[in-house]
C-alpha positions in Angstrom: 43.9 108.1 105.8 46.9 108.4 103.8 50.2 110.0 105.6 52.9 111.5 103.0 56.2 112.0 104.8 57.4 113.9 101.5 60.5 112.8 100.3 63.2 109.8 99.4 65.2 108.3 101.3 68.7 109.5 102.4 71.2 108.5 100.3 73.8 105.7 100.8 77.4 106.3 102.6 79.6 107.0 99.3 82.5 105.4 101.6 83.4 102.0 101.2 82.8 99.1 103.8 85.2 98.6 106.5 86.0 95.2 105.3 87.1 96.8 101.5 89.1 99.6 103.7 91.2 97.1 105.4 94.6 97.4 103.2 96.1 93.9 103.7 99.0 94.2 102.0 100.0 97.6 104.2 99.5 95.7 107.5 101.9 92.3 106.3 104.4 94.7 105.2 104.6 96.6 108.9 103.8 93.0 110.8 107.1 91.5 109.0 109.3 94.4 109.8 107.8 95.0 112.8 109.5 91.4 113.5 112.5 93.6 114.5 111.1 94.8 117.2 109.0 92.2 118.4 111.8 89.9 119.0 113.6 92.3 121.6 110.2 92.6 123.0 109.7 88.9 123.4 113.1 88.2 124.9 112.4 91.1 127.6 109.3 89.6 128.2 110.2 86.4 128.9 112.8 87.3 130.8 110.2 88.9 133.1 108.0 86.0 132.9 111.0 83.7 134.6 112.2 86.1 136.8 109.2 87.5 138.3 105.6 86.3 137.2 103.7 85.8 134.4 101.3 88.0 135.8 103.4 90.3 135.9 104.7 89.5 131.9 101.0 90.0 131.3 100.7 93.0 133.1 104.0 94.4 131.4 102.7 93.6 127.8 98.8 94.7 128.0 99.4 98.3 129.4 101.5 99.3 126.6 99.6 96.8 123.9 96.7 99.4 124.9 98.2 102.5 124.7 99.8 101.9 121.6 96.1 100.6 120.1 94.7 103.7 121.5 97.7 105.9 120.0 97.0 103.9 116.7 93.5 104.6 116.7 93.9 108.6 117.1 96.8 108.5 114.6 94.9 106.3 111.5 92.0 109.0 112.6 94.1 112.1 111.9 96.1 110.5 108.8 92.4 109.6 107.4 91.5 113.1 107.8 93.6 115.1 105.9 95.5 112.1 103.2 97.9 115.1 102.0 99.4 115.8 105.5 102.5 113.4 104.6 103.5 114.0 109.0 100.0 112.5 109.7 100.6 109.8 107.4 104.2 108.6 108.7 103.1 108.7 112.4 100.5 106.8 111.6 102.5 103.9 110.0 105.2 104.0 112.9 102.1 103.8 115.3 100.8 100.8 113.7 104.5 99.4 113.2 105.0 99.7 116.9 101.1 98.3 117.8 102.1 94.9 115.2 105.6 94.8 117.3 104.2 94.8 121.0 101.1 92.5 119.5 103.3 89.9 117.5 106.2 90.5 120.5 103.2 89.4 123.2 102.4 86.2 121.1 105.8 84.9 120.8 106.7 85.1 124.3 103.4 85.0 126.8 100.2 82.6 125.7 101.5 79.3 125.0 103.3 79.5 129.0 100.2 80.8 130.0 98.5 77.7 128.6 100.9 75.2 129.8 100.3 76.6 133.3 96.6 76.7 133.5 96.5 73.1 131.7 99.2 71.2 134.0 99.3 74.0 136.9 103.2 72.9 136.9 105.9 75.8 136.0 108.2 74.2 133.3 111.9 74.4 134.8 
C-alpha cells in the first residue's frame, strides 16, 4: 500500500534567523549613551539600597526593568511592522535606550552588594 499525500513541502521562512536580525552595532550605540541615564539611576539606587534595603533596591529596579522590557517588546513589534512609520521607529529606539539605561543602571549599583552579602552575610559600613 502506497499513500501519496500530494505535494512538496512548505517552503522555508524567507526571514532571516534571529541571531543575523540582532543589529549589534544599534544596541552598543544606545548601551553607551544610555550611560547618561544609567548613572543617575545607579546613584538613586544605591542610595536606596543604604538607606532602606536592598530588597527594596531590588524591588525598585526590577518593576520598572520589566515594564520597560515589555514596553520594548511591543514597540520593536510595531516599528518591525510597518519600517516606514519613522514615529514607530523613534519610540522604539528611546524604548530600548531607556530598557539599556535601567538594565546597565541595575548592574552598576545592585549585584556585586548583593553578592558581598549573601557571601559574608556582613553589610559593608
Amino acid at each position: 500500500m502506497t499513500v501519496d499525500q500530494g505535494g512538496s513541502l512548505p517552503p522555508e521562512d524567507p526571514r532571516p534567523r534571529w541571531w543575523s536580525r540582532i543589529r549589534i552595532g544599534y544596541n552598543a550605540a544606545l548601551a553607551v549613551l544610555s550611560l547618561t541615564l544609567a548613572g543617575p539611576w545607579a546613584h538613586l539606587l544605591t542610595t536606596v539600597r543604604d538607606e532602606a534595603s536592598l530588597a527594596g533596591a531590588w524591588v525598585m529596579a526590577l518593576i520598572p526593568l520589566a515594564v520597560i522590557a515589555f514596553l520594548d517588546n511591543a514597540r520593536a513589534g510595531a516599528a518591525r511592522a510597518c519600517p516606514d512609520l519613522w514615529a514607530a521607529t523613534w519610540r522604539a529606539a528611546l524604548t530600548r535606550l531607556l530598557l539599556w539605561a535601567a538594565v546597565l543602571g541595575t548592574v552598576l549599583a545592585l549585584p556585586i552588594t548583593t553578592l558581598v552579602y549573601a557571601l559574608t552575610g556582613v553589610k559593608p559600613a
